[in-house]
Biopython code that builds the backbone (N, CA, C, O; Angstrom):
import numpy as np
from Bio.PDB.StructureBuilder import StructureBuilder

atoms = [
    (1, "UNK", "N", (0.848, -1.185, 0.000)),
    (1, "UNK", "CA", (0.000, 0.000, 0.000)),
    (1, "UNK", "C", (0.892, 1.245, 0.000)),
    (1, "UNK", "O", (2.012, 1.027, 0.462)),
    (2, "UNK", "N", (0.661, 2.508, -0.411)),
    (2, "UNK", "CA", (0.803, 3.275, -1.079)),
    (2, "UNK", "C", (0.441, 4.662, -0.256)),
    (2, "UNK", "O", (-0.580, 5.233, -0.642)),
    (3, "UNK", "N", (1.202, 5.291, 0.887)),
    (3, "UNK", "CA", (0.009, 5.973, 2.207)),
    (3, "UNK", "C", (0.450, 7.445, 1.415)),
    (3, "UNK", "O", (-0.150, 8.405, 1.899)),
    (4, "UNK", "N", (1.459, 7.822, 0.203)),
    (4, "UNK", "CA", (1.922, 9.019, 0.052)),
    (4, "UNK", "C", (0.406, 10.002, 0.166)),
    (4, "UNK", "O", (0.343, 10.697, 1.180)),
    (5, "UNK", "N", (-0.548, 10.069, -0.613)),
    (5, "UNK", "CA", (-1.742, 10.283, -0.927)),
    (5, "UNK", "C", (-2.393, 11.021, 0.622)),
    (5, "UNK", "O", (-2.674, 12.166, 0.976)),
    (6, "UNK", "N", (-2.430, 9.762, 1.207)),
    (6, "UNK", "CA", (-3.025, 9.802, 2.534)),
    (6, "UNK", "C", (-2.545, 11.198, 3.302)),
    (6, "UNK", "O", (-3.176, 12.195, 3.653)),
    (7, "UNK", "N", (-0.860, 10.743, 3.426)),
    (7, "UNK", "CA", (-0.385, 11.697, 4.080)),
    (7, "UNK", "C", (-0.352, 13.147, 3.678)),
    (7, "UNK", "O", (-0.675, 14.061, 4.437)),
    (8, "UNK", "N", (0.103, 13.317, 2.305)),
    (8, "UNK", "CA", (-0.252, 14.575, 2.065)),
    (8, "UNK", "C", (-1.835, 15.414, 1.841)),
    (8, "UNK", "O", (-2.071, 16.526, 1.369)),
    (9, "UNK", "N", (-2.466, 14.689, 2.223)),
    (9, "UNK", "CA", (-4.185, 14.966, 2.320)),
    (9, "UNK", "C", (-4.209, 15.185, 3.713)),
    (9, "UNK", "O", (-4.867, 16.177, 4.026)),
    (10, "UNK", "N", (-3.674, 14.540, 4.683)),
    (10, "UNK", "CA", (-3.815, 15.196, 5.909)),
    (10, "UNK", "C", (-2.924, 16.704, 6.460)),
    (10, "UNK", "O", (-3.133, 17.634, 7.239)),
    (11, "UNK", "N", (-1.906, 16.283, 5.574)),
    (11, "UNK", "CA", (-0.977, 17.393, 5.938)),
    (11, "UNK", "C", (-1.611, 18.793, 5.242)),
    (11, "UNK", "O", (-1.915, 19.883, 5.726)),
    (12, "UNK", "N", (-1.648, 18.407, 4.284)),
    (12, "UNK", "CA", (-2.888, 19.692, 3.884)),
    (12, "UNK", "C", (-4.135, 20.153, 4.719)),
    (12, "UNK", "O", (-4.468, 21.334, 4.627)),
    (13, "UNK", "N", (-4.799, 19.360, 5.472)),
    (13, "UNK", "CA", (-5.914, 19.382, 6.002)),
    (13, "UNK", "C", (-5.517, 20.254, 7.013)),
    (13, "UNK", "O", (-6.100, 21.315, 7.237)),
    (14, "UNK", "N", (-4.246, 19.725, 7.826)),
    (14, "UNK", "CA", (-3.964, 20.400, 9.047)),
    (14, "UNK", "C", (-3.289, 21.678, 8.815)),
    (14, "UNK", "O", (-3.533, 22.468, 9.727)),
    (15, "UNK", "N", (-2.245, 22.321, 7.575)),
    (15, "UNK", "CA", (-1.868, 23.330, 7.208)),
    (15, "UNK", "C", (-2.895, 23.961, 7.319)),
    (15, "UNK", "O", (-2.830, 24.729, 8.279)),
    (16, "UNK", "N", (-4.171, 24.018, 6.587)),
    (16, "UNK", "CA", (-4.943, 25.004, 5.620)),
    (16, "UNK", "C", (-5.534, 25.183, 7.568)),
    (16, "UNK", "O", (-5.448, 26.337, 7.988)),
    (17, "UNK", "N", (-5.944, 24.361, 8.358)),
    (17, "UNK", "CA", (-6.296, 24.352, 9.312)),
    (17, "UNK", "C", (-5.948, 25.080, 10.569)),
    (17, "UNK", "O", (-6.616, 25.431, 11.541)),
    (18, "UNK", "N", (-4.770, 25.189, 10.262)),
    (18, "UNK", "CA", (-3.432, 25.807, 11.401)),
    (18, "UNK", "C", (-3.680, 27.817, 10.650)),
    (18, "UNK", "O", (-3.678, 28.816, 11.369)),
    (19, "UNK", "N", (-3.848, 27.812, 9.167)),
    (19, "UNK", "CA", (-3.846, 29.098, 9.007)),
    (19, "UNK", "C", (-4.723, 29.840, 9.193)),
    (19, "UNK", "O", (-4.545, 31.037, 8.970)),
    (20, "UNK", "N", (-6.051, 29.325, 9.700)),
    (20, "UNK", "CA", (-7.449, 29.852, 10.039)),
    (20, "UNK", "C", (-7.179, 30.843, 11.061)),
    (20, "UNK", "O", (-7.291, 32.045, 10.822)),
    (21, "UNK", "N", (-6.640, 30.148, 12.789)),
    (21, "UNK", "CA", (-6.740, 31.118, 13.579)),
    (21, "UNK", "C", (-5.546, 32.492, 13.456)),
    (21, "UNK", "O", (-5.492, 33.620, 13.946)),
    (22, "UNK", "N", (-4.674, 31.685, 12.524)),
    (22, "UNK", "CA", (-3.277, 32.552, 12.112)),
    (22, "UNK", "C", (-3.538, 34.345, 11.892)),
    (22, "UNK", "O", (-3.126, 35.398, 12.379)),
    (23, "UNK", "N", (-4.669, 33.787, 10.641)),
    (23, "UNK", "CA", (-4.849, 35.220, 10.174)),
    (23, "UNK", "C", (-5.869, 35.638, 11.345)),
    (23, "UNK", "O", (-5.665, 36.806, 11.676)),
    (24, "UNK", "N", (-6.684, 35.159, 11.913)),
    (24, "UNK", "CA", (-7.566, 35.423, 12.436)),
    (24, "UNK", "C", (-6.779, 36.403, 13.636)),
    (24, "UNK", "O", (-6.807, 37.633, 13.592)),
    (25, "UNK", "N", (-6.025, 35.555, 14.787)),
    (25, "UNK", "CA", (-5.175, 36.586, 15.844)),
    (25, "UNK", "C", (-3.773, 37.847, 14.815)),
    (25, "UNK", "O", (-3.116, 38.713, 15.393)),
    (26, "UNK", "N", (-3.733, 37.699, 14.075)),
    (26, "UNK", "CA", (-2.665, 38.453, 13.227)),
    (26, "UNK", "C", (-3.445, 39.542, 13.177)),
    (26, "UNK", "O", (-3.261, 40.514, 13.910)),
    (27, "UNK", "N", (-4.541, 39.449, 12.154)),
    (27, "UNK", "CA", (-5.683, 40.937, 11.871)),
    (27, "UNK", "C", (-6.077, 41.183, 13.575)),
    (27, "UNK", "O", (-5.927, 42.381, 13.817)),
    (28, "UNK", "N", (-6.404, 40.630, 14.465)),
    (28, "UNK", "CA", (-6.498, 41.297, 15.581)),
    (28, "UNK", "C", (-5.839, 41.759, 16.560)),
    (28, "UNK", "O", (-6.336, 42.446, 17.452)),
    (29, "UNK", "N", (-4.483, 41.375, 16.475)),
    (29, "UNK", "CA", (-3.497, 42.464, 17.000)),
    (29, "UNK", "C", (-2.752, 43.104, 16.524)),
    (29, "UNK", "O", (-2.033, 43.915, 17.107)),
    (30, "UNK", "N", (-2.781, 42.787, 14.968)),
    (30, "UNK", "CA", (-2.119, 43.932, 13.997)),
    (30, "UNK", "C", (-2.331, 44.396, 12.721)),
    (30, "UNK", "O", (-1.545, 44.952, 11.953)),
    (31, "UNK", "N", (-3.993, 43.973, 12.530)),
    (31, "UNK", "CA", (-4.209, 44.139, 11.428)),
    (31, "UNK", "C", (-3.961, 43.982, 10.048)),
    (31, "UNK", "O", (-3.783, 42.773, 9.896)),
    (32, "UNK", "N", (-3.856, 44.538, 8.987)),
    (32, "UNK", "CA", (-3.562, 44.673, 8.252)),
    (32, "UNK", "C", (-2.534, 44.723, 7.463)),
    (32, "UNK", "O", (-2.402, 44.043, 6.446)),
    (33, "UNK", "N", (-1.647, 45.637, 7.948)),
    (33, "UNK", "CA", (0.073, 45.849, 8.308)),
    (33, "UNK", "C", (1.004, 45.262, 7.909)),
    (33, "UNK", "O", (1.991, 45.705, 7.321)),
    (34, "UNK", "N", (0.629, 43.699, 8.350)),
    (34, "UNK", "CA", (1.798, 42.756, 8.132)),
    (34, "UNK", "C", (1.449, 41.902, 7.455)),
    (34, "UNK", "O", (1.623, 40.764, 7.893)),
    (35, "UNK", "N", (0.832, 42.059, 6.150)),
    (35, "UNK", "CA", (0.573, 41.616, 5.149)),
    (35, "UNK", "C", (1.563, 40.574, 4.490)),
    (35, "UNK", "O", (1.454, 39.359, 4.325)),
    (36, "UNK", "N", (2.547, 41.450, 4.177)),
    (36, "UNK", "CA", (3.829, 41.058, 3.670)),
    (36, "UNK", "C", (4.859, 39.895, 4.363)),
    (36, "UNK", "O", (5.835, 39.396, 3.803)),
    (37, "UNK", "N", (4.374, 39.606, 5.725)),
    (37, "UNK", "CA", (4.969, 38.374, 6.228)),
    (37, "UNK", "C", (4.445, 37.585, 5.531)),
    (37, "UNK", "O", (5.166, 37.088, 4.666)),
    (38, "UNK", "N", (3.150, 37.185, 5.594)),
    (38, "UNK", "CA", (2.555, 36.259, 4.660)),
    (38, "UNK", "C", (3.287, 36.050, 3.648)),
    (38, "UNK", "O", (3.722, 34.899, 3.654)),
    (39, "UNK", "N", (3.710, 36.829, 2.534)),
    (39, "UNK", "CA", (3.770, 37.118, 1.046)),
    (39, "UNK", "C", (5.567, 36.744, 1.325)),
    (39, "UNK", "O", (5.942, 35.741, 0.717)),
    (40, "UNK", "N", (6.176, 37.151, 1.804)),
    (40, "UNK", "CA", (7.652, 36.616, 2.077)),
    (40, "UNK", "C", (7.497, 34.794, 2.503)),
    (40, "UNK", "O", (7.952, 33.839, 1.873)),
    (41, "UNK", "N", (6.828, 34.795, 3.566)),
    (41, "UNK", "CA", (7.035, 33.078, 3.885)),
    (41, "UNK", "C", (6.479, 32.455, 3.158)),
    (41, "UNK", "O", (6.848, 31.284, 3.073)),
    (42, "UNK", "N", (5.257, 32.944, 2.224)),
    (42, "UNK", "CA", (4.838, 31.931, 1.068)),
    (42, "UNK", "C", (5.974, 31.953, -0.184)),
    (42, "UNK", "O", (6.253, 30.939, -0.823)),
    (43, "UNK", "N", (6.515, 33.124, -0.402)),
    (43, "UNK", "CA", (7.771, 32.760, -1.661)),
    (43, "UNK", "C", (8.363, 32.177, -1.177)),
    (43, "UNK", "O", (8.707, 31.403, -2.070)),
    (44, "UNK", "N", (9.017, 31.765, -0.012)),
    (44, "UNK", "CA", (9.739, 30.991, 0.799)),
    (44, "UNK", "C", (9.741, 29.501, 0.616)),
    (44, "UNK", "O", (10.527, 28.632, 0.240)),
    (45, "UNK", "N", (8.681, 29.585, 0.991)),
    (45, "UNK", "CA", (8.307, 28.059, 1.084)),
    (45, "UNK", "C", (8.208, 27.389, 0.152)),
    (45, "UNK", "O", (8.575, 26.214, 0.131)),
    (46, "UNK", "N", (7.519, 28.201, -1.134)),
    (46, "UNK", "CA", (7.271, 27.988, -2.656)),
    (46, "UNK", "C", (8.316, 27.466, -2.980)),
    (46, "UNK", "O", (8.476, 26.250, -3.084)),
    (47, "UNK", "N", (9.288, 28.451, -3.211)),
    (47, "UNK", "CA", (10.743, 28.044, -3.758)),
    (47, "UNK", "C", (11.216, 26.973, -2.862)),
    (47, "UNK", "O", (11.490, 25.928, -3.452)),
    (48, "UNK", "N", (11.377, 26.973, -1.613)),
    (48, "UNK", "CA", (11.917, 26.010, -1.039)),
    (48, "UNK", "C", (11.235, 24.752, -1.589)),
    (48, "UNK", "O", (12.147, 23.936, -1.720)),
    (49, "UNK", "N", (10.427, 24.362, -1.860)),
    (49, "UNK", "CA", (9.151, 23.136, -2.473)),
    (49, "UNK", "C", (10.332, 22.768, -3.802)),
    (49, "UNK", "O", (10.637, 21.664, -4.251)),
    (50, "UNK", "N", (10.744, 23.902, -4.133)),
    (50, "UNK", "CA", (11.513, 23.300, -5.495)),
    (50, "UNK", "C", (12.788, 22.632, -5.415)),
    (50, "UNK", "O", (13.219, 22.065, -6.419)),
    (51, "UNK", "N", (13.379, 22.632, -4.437)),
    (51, "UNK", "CA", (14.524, 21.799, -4.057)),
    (51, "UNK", "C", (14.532, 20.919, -3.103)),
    (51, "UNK", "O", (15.578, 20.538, -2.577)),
    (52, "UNK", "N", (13.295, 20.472, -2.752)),
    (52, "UNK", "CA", (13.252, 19.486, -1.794)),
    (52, "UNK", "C", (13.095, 18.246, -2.627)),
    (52, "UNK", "O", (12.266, 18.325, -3.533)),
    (53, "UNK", "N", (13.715, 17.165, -2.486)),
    (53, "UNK", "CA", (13.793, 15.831, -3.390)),
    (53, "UNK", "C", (12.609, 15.154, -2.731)),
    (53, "UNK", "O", (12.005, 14.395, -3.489)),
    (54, "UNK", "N", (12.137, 15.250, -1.500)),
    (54, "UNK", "CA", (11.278, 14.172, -1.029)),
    (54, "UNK", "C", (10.286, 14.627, -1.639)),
    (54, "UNK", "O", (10.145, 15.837, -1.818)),
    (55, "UNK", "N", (9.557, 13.859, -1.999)),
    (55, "UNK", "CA", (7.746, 14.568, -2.433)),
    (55, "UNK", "C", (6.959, 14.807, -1.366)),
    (55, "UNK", "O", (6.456, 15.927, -1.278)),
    (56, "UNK", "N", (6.695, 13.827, -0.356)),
    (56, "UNK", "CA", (5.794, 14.226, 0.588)),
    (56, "UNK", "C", (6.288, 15.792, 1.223)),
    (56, "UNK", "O", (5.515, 16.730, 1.415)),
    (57, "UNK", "N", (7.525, 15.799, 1.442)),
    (57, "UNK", "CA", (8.029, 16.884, 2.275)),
    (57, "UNK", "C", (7.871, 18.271, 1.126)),
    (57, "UNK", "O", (7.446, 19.394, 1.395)),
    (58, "UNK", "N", (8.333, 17.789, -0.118)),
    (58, "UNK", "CA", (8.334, 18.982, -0.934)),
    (58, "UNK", "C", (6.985, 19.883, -1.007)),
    (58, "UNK", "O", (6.778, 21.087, -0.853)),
    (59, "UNK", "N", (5.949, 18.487, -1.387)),
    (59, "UNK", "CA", (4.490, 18.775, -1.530)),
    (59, "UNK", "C", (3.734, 19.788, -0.307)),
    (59, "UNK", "O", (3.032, 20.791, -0.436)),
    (60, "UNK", "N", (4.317, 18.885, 1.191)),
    (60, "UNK", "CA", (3.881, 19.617, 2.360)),
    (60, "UNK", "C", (4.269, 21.257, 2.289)),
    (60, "UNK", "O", (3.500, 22.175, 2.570)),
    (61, "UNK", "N", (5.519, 21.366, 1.887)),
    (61, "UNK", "CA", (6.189, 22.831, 2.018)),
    (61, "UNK", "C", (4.969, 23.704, 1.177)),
    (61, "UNK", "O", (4.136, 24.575, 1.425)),
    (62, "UNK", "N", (5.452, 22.844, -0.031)),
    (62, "UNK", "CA", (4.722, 23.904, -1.120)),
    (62, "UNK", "C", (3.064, 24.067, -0.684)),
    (62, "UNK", "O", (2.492, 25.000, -1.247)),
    (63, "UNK", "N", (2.382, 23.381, 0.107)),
    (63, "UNK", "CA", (1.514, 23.745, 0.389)),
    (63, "UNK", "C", (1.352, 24.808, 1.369)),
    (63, "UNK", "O", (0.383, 25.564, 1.297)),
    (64, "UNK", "N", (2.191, 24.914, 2.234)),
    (64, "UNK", "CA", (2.455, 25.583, 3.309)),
    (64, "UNK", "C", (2.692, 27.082, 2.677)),
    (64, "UNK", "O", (2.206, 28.047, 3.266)),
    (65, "UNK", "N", (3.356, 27.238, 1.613)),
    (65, "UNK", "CA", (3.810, 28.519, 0.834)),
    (65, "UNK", "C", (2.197, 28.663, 0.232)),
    (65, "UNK", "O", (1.712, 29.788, 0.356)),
    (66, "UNK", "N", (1.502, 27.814, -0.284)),
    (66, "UNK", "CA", (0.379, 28.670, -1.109)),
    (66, "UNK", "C", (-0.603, 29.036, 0.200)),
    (66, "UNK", "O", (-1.159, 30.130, 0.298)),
    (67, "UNK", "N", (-0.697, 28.277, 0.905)),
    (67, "UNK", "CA", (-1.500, 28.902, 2.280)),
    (67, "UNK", "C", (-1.358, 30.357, 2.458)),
    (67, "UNK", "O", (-2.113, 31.316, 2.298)),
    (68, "UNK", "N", (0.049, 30.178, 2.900)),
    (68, "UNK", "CA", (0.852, 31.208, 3.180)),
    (68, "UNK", "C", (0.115, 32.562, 2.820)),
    (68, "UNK", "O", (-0.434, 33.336, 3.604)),
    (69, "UNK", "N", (0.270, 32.689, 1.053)),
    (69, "UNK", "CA", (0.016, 33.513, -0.049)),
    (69, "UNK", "C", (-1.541, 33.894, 0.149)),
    (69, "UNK", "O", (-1.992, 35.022, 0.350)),
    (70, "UNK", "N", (-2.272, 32.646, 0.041)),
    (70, "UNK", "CA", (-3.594, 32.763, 0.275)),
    (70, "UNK", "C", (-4.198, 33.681, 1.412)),
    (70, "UNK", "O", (-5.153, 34.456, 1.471)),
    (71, "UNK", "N", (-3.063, 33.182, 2.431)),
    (71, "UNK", "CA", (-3.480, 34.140, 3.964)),
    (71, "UNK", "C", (-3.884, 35.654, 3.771)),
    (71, "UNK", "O", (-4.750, 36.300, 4.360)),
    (72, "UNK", "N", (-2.715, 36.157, 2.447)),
    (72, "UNK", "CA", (-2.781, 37.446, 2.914)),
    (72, "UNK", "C", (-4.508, 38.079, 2.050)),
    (72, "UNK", "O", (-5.291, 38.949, 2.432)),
    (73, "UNK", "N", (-4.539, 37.356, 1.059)),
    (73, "UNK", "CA", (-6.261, 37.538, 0.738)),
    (73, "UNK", "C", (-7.207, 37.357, 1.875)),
    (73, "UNK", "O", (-8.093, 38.201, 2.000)),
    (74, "UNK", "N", (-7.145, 36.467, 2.638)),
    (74, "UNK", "CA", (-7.313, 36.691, 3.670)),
    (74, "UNK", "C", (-7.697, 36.996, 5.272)),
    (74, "UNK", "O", (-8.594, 36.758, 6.081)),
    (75, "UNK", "N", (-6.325, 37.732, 5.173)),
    (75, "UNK", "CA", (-6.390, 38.410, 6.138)),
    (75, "UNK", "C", (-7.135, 39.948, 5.755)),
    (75, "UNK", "O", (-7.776, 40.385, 6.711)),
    (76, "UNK", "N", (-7.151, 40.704, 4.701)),
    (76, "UNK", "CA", (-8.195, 41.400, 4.087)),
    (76, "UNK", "C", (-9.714, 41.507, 4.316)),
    (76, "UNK", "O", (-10.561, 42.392, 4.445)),
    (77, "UNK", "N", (-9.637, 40.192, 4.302)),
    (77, "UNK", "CA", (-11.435, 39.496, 4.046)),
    (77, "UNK", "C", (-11.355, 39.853, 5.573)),
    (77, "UNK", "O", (-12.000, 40.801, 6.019)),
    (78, "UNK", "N", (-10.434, 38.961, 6.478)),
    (78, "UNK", "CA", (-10.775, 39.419, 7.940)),
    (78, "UNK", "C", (-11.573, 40.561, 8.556)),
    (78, "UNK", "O", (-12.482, 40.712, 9.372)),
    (79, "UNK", "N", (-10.585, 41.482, 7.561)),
    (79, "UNK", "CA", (-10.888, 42.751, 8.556)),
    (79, "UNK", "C", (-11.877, 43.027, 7.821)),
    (79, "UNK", "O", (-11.900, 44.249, 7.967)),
    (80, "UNK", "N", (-12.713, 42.787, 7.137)),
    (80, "UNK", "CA", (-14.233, 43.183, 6.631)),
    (80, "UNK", "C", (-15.444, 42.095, 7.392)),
    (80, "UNK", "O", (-16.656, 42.308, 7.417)),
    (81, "UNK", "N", (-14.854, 41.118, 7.874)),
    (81, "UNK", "CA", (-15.820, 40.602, 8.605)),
    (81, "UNK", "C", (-15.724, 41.314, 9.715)),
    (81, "UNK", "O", (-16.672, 41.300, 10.501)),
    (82, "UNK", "N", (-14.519, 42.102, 10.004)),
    (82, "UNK", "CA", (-14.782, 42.595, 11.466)),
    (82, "UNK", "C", (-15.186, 43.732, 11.575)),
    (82, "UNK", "O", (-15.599, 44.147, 12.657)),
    (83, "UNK", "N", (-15.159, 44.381, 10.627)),
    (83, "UNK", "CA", (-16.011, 45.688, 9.890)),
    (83, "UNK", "C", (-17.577, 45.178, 10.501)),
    (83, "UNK", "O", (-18.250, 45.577, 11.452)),
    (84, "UNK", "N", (-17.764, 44.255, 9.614)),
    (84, "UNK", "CA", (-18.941, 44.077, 9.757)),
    (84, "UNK", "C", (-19.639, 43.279, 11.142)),
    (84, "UNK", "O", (-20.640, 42.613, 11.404)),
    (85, "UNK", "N", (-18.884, 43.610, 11.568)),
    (85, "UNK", "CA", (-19.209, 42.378, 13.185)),
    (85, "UNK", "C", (-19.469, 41.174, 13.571)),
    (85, "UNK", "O", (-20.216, 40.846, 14.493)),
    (86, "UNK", "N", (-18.709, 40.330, 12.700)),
    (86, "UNK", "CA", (-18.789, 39.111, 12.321)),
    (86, "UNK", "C", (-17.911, 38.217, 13.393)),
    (86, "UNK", "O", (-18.290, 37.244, 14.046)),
    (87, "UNK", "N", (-16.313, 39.005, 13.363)),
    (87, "UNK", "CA", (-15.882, 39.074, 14.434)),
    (87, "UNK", "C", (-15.239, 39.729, 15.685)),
    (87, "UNK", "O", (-15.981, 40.710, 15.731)),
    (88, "UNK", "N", (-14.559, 39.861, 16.528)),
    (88, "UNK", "CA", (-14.475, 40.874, 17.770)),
    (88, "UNK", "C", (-13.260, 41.952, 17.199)),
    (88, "UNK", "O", (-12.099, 41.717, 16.865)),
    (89, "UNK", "N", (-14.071, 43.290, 17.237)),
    (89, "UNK", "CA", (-12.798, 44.076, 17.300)),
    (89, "UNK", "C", (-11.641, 44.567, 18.240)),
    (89, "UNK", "O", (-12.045, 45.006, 19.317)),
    (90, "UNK", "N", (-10.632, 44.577, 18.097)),
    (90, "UNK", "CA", (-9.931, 45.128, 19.156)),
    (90, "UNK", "C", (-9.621, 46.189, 19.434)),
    (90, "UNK", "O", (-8.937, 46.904, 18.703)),
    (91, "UNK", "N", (-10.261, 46.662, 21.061)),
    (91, "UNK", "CA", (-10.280, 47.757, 21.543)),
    (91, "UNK", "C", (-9.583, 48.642, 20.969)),
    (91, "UNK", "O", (-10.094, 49.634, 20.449)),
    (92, "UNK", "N", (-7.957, 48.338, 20.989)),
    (92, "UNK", "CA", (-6.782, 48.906, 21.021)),
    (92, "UNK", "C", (-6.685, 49.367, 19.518)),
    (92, "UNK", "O", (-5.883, 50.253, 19.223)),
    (93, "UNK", "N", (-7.205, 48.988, 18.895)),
    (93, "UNK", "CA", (-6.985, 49.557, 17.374)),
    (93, "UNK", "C", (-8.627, 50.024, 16.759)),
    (93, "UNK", "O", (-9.185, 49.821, 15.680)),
    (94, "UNK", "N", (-8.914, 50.510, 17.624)),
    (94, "UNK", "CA", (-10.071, 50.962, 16.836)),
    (94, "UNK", "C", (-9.825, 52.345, 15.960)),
    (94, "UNK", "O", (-10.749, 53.151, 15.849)),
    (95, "UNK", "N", (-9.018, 52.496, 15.574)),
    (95, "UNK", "CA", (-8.721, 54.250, 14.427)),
    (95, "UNK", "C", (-8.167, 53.014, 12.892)),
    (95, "UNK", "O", (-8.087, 53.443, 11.741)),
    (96, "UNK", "N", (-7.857, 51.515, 13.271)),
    (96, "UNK", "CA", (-7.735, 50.884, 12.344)),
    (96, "UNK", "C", (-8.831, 50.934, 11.402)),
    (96, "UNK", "O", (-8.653, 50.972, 10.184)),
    (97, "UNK", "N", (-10.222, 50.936, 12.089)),
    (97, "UNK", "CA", (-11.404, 50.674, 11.451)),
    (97, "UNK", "C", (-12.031, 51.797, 10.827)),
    (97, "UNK", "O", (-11.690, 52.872, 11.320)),
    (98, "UNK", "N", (-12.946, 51.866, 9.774)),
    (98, "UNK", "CA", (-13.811, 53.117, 8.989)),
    (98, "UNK", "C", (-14.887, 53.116, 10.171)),
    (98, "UNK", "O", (-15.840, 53.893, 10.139)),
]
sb = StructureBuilder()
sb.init_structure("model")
sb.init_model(0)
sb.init_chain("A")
sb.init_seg("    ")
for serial, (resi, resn, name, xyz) in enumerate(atoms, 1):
    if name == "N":
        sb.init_residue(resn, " ", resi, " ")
    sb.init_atom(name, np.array(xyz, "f"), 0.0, 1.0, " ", f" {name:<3s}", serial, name[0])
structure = sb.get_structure()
């Protein structure tokens, strides 16, 4: 049997999973701002995906980099759900908000 499949279906599951609350506490203690971490550790990872010989490991990375990328769309979207009160704003940055 053959688990490559398996594993990288979970490892995806738990990446895409792990980046939910990511952006979620990121836009709430710093908003917007740090966009560009995202956008650096996803080229990162991307490229790194290209020199990794293992597949599972390569595959995992490179997923980890498009997350990454994806985050910073976003973390965007975030702050319009929190616009809209979808979720909690933080006190401390309220001149962040329209």
């Amino acid at each position: 049997m053959y688990f490559t499949g398996i594993i990288i279906a979970v490892g995806t599951f738990l990446i895409i999973g792990l980046f939910h609350p990511i952006v979620i506490k990121m836009e709430y203690y710093s908003g917007t701002r740090l966009w560009w971490v995202f956008l650096v550790v996803g080229l990162l990872s991307v490229g790194a995906a290209l020199f990794i010989e293992n597949e599972v490991v390569s595959a995992l990375i490179g997923v980890f980099g498009a997350s990454a990328l994806w985050g910073i769309g976003e973390l965007f979207a975030q702050k319009k759900r929190v616009e809209k009160g979808w979720f909690p704003m933080n006190p401390h940055r309220k001149d962040d908000y329209k």
